[in-house]
C-alpha positions in Angstrom: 56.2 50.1 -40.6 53.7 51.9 -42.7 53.0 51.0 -46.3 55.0 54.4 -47.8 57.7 53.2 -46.0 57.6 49.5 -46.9 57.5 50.8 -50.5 60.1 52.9 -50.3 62.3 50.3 -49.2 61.2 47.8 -51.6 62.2 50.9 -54.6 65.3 51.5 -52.9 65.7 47.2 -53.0 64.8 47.4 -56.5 66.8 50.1 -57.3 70.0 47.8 -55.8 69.2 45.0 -58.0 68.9 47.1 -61.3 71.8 49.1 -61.0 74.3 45.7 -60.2 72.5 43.6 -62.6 73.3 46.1 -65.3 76.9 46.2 -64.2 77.4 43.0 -64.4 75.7 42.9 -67.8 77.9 45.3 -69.2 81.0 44.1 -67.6 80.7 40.3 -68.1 77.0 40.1 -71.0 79.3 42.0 -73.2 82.6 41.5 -71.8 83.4 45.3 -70.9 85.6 44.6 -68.2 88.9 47.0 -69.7 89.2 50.5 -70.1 88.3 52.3 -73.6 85.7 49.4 -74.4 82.5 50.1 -75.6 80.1 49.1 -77.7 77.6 51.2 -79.6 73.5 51.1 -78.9 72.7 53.7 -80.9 74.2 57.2 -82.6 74.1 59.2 -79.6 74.4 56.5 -76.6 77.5 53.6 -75.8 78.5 51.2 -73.3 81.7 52.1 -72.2 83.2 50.7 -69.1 84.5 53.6 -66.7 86.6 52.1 -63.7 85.4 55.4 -61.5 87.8 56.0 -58.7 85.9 59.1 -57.2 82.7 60.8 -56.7 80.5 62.8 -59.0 82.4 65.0 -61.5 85.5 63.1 -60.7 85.5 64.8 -57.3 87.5 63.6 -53.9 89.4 60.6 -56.5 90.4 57.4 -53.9 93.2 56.7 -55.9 94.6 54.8 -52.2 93.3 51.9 -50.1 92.9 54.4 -47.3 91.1 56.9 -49.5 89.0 54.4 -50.9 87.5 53.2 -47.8 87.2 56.6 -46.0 85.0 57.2 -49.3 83.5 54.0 -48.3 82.7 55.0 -44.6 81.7 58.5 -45.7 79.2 57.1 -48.1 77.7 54.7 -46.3 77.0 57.2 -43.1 74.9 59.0 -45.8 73.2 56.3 -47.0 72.5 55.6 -43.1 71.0 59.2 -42.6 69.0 58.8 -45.9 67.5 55.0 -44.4 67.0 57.2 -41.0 65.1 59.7 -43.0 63.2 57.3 -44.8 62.2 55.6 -41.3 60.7 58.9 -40.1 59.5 60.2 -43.1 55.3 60.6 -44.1 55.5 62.1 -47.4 55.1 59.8 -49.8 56.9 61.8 -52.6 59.9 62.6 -50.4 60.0 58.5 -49.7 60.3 57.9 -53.4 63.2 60.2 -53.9 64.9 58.9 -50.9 64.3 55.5 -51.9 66.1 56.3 -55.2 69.3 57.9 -53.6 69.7 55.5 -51.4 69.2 52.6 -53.7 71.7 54.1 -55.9 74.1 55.1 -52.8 73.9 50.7 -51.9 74.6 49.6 -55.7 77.8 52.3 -55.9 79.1 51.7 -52.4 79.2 47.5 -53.2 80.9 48.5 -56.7 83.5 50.4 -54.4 84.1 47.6 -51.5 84.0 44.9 -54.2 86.3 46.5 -57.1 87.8 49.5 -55.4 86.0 51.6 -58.0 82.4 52.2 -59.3 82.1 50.8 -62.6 80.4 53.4 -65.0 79.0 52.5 -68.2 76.2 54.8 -69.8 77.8 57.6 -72.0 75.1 59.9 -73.7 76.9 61.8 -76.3 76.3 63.9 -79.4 78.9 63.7 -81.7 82.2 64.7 -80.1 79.9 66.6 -77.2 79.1 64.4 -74.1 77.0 67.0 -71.8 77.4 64.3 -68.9 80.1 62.1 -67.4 79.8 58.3 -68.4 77.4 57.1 -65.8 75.2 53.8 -64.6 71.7 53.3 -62.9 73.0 54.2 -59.6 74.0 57.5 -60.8 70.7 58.8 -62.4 68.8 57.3 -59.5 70.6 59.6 -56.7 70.4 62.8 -59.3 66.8 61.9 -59.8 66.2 61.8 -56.2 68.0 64.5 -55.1 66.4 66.6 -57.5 63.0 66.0 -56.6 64.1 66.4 -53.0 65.2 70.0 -54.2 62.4 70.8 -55.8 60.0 69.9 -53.2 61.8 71.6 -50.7 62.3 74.9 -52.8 59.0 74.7 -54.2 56.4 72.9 -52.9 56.9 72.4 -49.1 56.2 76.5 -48.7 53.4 75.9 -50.9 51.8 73.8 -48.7 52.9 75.2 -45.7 51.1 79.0 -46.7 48.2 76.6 -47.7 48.0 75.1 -44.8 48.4 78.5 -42.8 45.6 80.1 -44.4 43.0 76.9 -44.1 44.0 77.2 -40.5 43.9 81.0 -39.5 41.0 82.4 -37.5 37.9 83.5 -39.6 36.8 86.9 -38.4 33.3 87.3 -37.1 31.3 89.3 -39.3 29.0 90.7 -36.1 31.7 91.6 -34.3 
């Protein structure tokens, strides 16, 4: 195994331990563990235990046993592709964001087996206004990643690629 890929795992590993040791810091460090608490850190950011039965934005809800674990099965497949993708990938950016997705993919699929729910706990807010849903490490880890993964691909792969094209095409013979 390379050393991008050795660190990639060790982030994603890391990413793991994070996310669960802050659940179970919120849930059982401050005794969160029941819906509507919270506690504030400062004006615009509380700890506030979400029992989150479904994906992002409250999409594809596994309010049954069998939902729940065909969200299980259907989330861990994707963290499978991303740890395939990470096993063949060279690009050392594209390992980090990987790493993070499926770091945070691991800590929310556990929450999910263990509790039947991922718990959520980080609500940024503004006033009344909360421009995101309540959220936890694993959460911002996968957006992170993902969006980096976007931008590379939308961005900077076809900038290297017509780099790469023009350091490689034929230079013309000026005696011709």
């Amino acid at each position: 195994m390379n050393r991008n890929r050795t660190i990639g795992f060790a982030l994603a590993a890391l990413i793991f331990v994070a996310d669960q040791a802050m659940k179970a810091f919120v849930v059982e460090g401050l005794d969160l563990s029941y819906p509507g608490a919270s506690r504030e850190v400062l004006p615009f950011f509380d700890l506030r235990f979400v029992a989150n039965i479904g994906v992002s934005l409250g999409l594809l809800p596994a309010d049954t046993p069998t939902m729940r674990w065909l969200l299980v099965a259907l989330t861990a497949a994707i963290a499978a592709g991303v740890g395939w993708w990470m096993v063949r990938e060279k690009s050392r950016q594209d390992m980090f964001a990987l790493a993070l997705v499926l770091g945070g993919a691991l800590g929310n699929i556990v929450d999910r087996v263990r509790f039947g729910y991922v718990v959520d706990y980080a609500d940024l807010h503004f006033g009344e206004w909360r421009p995101f849903l309540v959220f936890n490490v694993a959460d911002a880890a996968i957006t992170i990643g993902v969006v980096i993964l976007l931008i590379r691909a939308l961005f900077v792969r076809d900038k290297q690629k017509a780099e790469a094209n023009a350091d490689a095409a034929p230079v013309e013979n000026a005696n011709a």
